[in-house]
C-alpha positions in Angstrom: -57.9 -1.7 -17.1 -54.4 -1.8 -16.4 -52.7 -3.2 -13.2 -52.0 0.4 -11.6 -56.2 1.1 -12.0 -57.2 -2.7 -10.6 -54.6 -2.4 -7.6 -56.0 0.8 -6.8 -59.8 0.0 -7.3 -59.6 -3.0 -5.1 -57.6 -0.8 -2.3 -61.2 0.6 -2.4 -63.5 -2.2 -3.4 -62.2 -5.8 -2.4 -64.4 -7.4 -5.2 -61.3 -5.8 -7.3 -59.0 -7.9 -5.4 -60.6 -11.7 -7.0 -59.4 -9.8 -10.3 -55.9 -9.4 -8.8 -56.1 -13.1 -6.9 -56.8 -14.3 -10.6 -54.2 -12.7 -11.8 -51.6 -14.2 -9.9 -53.2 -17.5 -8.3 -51.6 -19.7 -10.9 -47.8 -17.7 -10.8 -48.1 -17.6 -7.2 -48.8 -21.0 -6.7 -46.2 -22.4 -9.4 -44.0 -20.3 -7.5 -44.1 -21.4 -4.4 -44.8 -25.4 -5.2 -40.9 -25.0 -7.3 -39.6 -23.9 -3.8 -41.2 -26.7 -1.8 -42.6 -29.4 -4.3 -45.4 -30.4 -2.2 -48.9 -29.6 -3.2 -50.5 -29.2 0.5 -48.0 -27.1 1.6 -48.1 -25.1 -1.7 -51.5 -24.4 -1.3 -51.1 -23.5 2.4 -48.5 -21.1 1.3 -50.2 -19.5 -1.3 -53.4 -19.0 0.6 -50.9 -17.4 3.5 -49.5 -15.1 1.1 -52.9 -14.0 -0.5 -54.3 -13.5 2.7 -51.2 -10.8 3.6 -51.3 -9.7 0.3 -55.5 -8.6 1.2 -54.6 -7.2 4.6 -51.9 -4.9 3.3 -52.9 -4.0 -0.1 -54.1 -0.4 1.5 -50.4 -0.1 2.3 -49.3 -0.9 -0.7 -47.7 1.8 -2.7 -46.4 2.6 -6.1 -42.6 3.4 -6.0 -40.5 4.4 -8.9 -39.3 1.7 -11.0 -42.0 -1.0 -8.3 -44.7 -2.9 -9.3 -47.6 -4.8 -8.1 -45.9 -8.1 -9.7 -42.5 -7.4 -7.5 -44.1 -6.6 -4.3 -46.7 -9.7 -4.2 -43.9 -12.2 -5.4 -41.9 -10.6 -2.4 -44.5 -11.3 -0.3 -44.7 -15.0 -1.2 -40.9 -15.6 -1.1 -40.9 -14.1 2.8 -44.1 -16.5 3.2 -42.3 -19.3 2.1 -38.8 -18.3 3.7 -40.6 -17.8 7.1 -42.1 -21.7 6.3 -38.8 -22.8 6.4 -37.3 -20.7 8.9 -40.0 -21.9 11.2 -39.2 -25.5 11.1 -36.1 -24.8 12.3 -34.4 -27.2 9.9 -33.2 -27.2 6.4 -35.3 -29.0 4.3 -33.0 -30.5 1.9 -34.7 -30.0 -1.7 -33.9 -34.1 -3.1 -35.6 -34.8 0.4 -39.1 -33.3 -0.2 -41.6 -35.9 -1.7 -45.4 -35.5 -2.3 -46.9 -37.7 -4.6 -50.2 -37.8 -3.3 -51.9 -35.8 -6.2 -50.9 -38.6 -8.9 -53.6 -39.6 -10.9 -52.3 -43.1 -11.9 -48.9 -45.6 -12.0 -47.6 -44.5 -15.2 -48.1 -40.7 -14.4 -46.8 -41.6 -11.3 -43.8 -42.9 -12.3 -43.3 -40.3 -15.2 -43.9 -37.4 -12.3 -41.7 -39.1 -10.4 -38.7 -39.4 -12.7 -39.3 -35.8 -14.3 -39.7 -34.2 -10.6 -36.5 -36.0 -9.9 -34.5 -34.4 -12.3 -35.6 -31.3 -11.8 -35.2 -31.3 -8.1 -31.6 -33.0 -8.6 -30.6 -30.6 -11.4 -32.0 -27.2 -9.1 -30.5 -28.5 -5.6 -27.0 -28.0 -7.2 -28.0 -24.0 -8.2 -27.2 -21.9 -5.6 -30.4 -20.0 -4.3 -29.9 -17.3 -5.9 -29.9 -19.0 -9.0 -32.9 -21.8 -8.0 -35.1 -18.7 -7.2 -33.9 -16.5 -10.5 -34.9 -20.1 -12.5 -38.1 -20.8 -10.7 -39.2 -17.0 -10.9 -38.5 -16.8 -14.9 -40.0 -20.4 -15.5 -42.7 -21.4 -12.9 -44.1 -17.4 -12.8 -43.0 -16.2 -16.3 -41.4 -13.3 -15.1 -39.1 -10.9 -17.1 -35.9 -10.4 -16.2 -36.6 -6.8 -14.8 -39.5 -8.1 -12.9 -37.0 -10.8 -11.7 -35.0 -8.0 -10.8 -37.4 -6.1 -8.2 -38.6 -9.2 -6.7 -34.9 -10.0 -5.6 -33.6 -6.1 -5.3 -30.6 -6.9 -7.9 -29.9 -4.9 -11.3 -31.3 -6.7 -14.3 -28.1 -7.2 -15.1 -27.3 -9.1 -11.6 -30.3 -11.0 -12.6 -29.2 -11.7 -15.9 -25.6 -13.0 -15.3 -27.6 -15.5 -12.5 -30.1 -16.7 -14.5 -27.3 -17.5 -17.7 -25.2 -18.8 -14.7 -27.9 -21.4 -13.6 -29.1 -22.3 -17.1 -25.3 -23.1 -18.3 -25.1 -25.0 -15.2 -28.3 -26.9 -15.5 -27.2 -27.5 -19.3 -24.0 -29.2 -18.1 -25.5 -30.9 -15.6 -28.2 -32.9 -17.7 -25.9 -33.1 -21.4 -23.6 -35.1 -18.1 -26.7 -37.1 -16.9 -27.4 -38.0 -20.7 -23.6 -39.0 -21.2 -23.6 -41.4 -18.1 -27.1 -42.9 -19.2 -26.0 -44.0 -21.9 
């Protein structure tokens, strides 16, 4: 069954739509924890953005050129711009901390230093380029997937993401440099 058939059978029958939640739980949720790095509030988030997804799935329909994928990862960046648009602050990205879901000391401290430099290396990115990143890593997207998520040509989307990833390169091959 492809996507088109699920997204229509569980407009009908919501049993359909655990298919669909399967589907995109663990893109979803990689998604949105890249954008906040905190677990609670990740899973908040994603169970905000699945319940909208349910309540306006009979509204959902097929454009040319849209997909399913585009639409629901829409949904999720608006949930999780609205999260911060709501605290009325900027929620600087070296700032947010959650290490509560550790297991022990040494994964703590390996976490720590590996969440660290990924949170260092993505703060410098400009949005556009922490979201094109964190959409083609965390959710395994394609590039014209990427594309209808943030309403930009592939090739917009393209020239961002080779923007970032030269940037990020730089960026660590200098952390390395001063390390040693």
């Amino acid at each position: 069954m492809d996507e088109r058939e699920l997204v229509e059978k569980a407009k009908k029958d919501k049993k359909y739509f655990e298919i669909l939640y399967e589907m995109y739980f663990d893109k979803i949720y990689s998604y949105i924890y890249y954008r906040t790095f905190n677990h609670p509030i990740t899973e908040d988030l994603t169970s905000e953005t699945f319940m909208k997804v349910l309540r306006s799935l009979d509204r959902f329909e097929w454009k040319e050129n849209g997909s399913f994928s585009a639409w629901i990862f829409r949904i999720a960046q608006n949930v999780v711009n609205d999260y911060y648009r709501s605290k009325k602050e900027f929620v600087d990205i070296e700032k947010i901390s959650d290490s509560s879901w550790l297991r022990n000391p040494e994964e703590e401290l390996l976490d720590k230093v590996e969440k660290d430099i990924i949170k260092s290396a993505l703060s410098k990115l400009t949005k556009d380029q922490q979201e094109v990143v964190i959409l083609r890593y965390s959710a395994n997207m394609k590039f014209h997937e990427i594309a209808k998520v943030k309403n930009k040509s592939d090739v917009a989307v393209r020239a961002l993401f080779f923007r970032a990833i030269h940037s990020l390169k730089e960026m660590l091959l200098k952390e390395v440099h001063e390390s040693e």
